[in-house]
VEXPA-797918 format. One record per atom (N, C-alpha, C): residue in three letters; x, y, z. Coordinates in steps of 0.1 Angstrom, whole numbers, plus 5000, padded with zeros to 4 digits. Each point is the difference from the previous one (the first is absolute). Layout:
! VEXPA-797918
alaXYZ;...
This chain:
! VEXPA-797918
unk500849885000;unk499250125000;unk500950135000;unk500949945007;unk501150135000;unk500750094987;unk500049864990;unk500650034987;unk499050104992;unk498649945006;unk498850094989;unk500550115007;unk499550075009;unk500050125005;unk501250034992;unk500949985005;unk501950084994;unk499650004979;unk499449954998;unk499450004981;unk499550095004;unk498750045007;unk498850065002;unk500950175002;unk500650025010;unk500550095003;unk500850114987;unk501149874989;unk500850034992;unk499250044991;unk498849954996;unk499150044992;unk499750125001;unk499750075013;unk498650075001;unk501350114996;unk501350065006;unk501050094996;unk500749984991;unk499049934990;unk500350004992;unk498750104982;unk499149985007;unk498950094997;unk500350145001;unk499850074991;unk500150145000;unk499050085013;unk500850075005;unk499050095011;unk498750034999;unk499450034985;unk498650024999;unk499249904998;unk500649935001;unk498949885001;unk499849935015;unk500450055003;unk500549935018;unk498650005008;unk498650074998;unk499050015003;unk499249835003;unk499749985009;unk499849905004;unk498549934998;unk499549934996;unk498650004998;unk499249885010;unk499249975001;unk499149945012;unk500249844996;unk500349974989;unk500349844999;unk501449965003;unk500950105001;unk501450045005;unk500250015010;unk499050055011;unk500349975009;unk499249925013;unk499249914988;unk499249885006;unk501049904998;unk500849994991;unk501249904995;unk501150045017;unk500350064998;unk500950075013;unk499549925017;unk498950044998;unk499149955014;unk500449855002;unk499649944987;unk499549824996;unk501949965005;unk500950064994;unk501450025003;unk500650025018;unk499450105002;unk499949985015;unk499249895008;unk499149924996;unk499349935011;unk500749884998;unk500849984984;unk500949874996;unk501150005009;unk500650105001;unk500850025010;unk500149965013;unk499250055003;unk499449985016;unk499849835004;unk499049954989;unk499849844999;unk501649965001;unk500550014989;unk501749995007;unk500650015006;unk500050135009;unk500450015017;unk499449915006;unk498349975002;unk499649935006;unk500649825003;unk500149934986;unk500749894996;unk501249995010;unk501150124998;unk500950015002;unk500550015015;unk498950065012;unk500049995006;unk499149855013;unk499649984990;unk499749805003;unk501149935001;unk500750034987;unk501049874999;unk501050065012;unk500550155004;unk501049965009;unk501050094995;unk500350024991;unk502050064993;unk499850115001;unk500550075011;unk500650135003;unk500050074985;unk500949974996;unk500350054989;unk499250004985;unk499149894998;unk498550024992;unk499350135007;unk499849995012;unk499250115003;unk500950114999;unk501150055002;unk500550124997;unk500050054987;unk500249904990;unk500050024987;unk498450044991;unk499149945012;unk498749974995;unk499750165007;unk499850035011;unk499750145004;unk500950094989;unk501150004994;unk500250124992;unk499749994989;unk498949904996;unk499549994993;unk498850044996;unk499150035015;unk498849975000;unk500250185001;unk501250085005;unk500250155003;unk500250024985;unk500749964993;unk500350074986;unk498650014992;unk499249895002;unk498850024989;unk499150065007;unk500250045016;unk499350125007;unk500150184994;unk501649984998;unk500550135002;unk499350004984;unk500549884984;unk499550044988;unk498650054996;unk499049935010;unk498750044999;unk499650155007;unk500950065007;unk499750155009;unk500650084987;unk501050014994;unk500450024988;unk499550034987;unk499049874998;unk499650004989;unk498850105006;unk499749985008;unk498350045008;unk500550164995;unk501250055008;unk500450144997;unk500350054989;unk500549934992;unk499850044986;unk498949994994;unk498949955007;unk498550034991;unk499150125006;unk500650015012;unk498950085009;unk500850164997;unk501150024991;unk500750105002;unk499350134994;unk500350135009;unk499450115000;unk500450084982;unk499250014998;unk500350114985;unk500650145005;unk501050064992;unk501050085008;unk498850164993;unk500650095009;unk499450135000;unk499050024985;unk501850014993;unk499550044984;unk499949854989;unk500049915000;unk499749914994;unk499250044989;unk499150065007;unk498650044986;unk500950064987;unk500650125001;unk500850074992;unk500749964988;unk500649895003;unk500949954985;unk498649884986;unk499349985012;unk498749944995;unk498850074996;unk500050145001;unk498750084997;unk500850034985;unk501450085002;unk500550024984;unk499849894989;unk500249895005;unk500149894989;unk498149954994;unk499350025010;unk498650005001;unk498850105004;unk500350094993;unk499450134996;unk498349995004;unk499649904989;unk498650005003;unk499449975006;unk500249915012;unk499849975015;unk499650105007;unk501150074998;unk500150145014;unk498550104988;unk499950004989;unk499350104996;unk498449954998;unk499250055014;unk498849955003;unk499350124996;unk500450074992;unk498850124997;unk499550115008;unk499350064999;unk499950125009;unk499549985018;unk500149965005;unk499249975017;unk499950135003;unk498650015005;unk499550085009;unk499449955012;unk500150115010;unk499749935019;unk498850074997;unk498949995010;unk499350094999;unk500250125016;unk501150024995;unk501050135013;unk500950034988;unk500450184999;unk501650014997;unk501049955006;unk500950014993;unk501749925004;unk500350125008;unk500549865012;unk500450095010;unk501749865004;unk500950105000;unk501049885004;unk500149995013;unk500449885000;unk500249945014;unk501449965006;unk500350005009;unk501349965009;unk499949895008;unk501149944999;unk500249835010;unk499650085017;unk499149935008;unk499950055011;unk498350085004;unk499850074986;unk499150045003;unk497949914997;unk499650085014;unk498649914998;unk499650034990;unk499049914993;unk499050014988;unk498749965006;unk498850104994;unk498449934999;unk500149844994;unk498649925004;unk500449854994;unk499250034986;unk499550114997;unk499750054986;unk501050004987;unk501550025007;unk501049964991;unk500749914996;unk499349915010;unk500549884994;unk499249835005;unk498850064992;unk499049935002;unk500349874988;unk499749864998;unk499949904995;unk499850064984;unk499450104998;unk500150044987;unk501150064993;unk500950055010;unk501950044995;unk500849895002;unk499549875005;unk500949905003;unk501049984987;unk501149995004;unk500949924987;unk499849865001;unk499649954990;unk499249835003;unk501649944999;unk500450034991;unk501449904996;unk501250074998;unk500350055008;unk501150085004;unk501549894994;unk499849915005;unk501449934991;unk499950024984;unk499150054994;unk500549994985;unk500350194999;unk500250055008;unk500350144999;unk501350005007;unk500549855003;unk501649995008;unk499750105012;unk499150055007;unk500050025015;unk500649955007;unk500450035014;unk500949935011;unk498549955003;unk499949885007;unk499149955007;unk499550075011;unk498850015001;unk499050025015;unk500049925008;unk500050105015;unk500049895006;unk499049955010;unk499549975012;unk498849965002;unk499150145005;unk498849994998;unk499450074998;unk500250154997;unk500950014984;unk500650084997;unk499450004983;unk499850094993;unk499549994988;unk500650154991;unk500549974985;unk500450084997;unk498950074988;unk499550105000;unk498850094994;unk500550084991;unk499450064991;unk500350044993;unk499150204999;unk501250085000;unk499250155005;unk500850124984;unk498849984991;unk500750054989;unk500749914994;unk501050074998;unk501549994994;unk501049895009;unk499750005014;unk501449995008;unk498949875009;unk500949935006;unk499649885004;unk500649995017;unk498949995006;unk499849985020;unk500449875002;unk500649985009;unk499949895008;unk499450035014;unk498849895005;unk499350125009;unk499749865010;unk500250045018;unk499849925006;unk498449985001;unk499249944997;unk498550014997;unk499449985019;unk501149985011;unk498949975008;unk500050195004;unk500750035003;unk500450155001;unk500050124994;unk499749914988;unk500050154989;unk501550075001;unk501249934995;unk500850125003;unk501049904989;unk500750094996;unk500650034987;unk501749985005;unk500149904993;unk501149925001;unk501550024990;unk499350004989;unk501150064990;unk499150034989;unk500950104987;unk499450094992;unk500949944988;unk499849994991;unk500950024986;unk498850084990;unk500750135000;unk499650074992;unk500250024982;unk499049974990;unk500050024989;unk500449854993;unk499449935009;unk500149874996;unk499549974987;unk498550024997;unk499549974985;unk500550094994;unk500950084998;unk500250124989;unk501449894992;
């Protein structure tokens, strides 16, 4: 088992960094890898050999530590500006046509409260990952005010971060 893993590992640094994104049958494989493991420890600590079990616990730690890994390379945060090099290349995404609120634009600052009028289920950004957004986080939703795009803690009403001139 030891040999897979040591392939498994040479493989994966061996993949180009953008693909390193982890996906859910990837890391149900990972899991199935850890509990083989462990059956192994277990075995190993029946029969007796010191040294099965030492060999078998760093075994059962390596495909611990590969699955936290892989987990973190799937769960990873989208960086500030991500959107940016992907709005140039895909123009007609970002260009949703004219939006109007039914309020004038008024800008907003990280910190400050908002009415729940601004950011009611009808500004929701449904799918914020195909606009390369950084992810939301729990009961956090990013809205859309004009031009410029909220991220808004919805239990509070208060205004989390701003990127301004986002659709333009």
């Amino acid at each position: 088992m030891r040999k897979l893993i040591i392939v498994a590992l040479m493989a994966a640094t061996a993949v180009p960094s953008g693909a390193m994104a982890q996906s859910n049958g990837e890391l149900r494989r990972d899991r199935q890898d850890i509990r083989q493991e462990q059956r192994e420890l277990d075995r190993a600590r029946r029969s007796g050999d010191r040294r099965d079990i030492r060999e078998e616990r760093r075994d059962v730690r390596d495909a611990r530590q590969e699955y936290r890994e892989d987990r973190q390379d799937r769960n990873r945060n989208w960086g500030r500006n991500d959107w940016r090099g992907y709005r140039e290349q895909n123009r007609g995404i970002y260009a949703r046509g004219n939006w109007r609120a039914p309020w004038r634009y008024q800008t907003f600052r990280p910190g400050a409260r908002i009415g729940a009028g601004y950011y009611g289920q009808r500004y929701w950004i449904a799918d914020p990952w195909r606009y390369r957004l950084p992810q939301a986080g729990r009961n956090q939703r990013w809205v859309r005010n004009y031009d410029d795009v909220l991220l808004i803690d919805t239990r509070r009403g208060v205004v989390i971060d701003v990127i301004r001139s986002f659709y333009r």
